[in-house]
N, C-alpha and C positions, 0 to 999 in steps of 0.2 A: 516461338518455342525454342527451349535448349535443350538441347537432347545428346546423350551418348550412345553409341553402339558399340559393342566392343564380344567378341567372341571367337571363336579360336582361328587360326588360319583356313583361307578357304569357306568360311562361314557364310560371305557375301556381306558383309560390312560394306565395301568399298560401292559395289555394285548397285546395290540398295540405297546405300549412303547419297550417292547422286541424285538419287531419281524423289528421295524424298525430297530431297534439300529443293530440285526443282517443280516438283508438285506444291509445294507450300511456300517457296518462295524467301528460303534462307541460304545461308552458305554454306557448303561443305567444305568441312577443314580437315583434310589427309594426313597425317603426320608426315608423311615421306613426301609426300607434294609440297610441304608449307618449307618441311627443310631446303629441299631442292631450290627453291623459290629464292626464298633467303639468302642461301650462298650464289644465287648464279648474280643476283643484285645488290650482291654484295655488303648487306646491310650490317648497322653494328653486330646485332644477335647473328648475320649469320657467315660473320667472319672470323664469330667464336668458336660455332658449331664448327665449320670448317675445319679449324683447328683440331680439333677432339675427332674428328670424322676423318681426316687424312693420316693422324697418330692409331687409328685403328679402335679408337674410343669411345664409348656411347656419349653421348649428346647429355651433360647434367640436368636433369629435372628444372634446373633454375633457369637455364638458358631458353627449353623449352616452353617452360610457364610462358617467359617473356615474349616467346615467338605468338602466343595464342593468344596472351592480351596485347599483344596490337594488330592483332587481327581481328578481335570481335569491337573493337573501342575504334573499325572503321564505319564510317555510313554505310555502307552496304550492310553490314552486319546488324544494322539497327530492327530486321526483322525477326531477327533468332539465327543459329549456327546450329549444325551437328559434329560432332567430335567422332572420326574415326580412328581408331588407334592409339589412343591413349583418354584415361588413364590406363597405364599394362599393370599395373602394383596401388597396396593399398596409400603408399609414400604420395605417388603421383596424385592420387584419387585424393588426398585431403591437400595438395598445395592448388589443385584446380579448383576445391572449394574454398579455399581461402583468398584466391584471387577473386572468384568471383564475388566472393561478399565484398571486395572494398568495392565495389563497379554495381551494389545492390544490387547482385543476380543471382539467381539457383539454377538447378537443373530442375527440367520440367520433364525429362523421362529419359532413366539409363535402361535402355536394353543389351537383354544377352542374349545373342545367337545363338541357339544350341542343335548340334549337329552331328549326325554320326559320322568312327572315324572311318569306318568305309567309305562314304561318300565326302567326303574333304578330302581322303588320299586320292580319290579319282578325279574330283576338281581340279586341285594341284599337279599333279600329275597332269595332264593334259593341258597345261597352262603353257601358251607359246607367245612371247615378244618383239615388236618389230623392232630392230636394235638401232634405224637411223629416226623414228616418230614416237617408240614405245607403246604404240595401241597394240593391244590384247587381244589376244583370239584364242579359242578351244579347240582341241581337236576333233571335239564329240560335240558339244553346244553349241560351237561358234566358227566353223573354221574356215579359213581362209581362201579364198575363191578359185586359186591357184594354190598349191601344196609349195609350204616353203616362203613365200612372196606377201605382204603387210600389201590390204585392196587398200589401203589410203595412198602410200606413199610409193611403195614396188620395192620395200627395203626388206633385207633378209629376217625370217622367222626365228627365235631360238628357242629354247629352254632354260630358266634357270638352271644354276647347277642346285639351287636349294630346293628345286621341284621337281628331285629325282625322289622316286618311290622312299626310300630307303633314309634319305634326309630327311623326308616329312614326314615319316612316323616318329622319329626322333624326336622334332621339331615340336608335333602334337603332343607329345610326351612332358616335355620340356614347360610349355606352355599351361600344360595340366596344372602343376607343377607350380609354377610361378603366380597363376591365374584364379588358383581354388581361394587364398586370402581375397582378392578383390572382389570375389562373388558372395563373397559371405558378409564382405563391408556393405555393399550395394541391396543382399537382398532383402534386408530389413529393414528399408527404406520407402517411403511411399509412393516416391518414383521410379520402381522396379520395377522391368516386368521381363518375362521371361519368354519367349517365342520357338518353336521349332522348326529350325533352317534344312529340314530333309525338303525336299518338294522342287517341285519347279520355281524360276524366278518369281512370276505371276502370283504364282500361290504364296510364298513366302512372304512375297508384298502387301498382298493382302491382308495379311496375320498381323505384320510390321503395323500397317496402318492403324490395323484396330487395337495393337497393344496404344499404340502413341494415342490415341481418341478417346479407348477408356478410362474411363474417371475412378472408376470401381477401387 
């Protein structure tokens, strides 16, 4: 399976995004994880992105096409991939299908997470960082076993500053905004499907699954 997910902040892309890729037995490709990845091993592509990323610059579309085909053109990847976080625009959305056609591939299901923005501000909002491991905890779903302290590692909690109440409604705004062209490319597609991210993890998964399963 190729599959995208892509849906606003807080939607659960990411969280989802995991658990299918390990249920069926493909790879999950993060955008922020694959950059990170890149630049810490310093590879051709990601001593470009670097560049563009310490100037305070977004990452060119071409740079990153390139990070994604040589991640799915490894063996591991020979079972299928899911793509979180990109494509964000309809620009990205046709240079991913252009790549894939030379590698004789499609997408076999782009889903959109859709979510109210009440509950994405409470997700986000609530969202707390171990700053020496980076694992994630909630302060209502998920929190911390000790207030403050990462149960992995005993490293300090934070908060973004971009998941202050008042940033993320902007954000969601923003996103509107940028995001309504790419849902309009995708949704007259027969690879579409559309899901509702209000609910429990559990349940959202569920939905997930059977958009990805039906053929309809």
């Amino acid at each position: 399976m190729h599959i995208v997910l892509f849906g606003p902040p807080g939607a659960g892309k990411g969280t989802q995004g995991v658990r299918i890729a390990e249920d069926t037995g493909i790879i999950h490709i993060a955008m922020g994880d694959m950059l990170r990845q890149a630049v810490s091993e310093q590879t051709e592509l990601g001593v470009q992105a670097k560049a563009y990323m310490d100037a305070g610059k977004l990452v060119p579309d071409a740079v990153v096409i390139g990070m994604i085909e040589a991640t799915i053109t490894k063996p591991e990847a020979a079972n299928g991939f899911l793509l979180d976080g990109f494509p964000r625009n309809v620009a990205q959305a046709e240079a991913l299908e252009t790549m894939l056609s030379r590698h004789a591939l499609k997408l076999d299901r782009v889903v959109f997470l859709d979510a109210s923005e009440g509950l994405l501000v409470e997700r986000l909002s609530g969202r707390l960082l171990c700053r020496a491991c980076g694992f994630g905890f909630h302060r209502h779903y998920s929190p911390p076993r000790e207030a403050g302290r990462c149960d992995r590692c005993g490293g300090e909690l934070y908060q973004r500053d971009d998941d202050r109440e008042d940033v993320i409604v902007q954000r969601l705004h923003v996103y509107e905004e940028q995001t309504a062209p790419l849902l309009d490319y995708y949704s007259h597609q027969p690879s579409f499907r559309r899901i509702d991210a209000d609910g429990g993890m559990d349940e959202v998964y569920e939905r997930l699954v059977e958009a990805i399963q039906n053929t309809d």
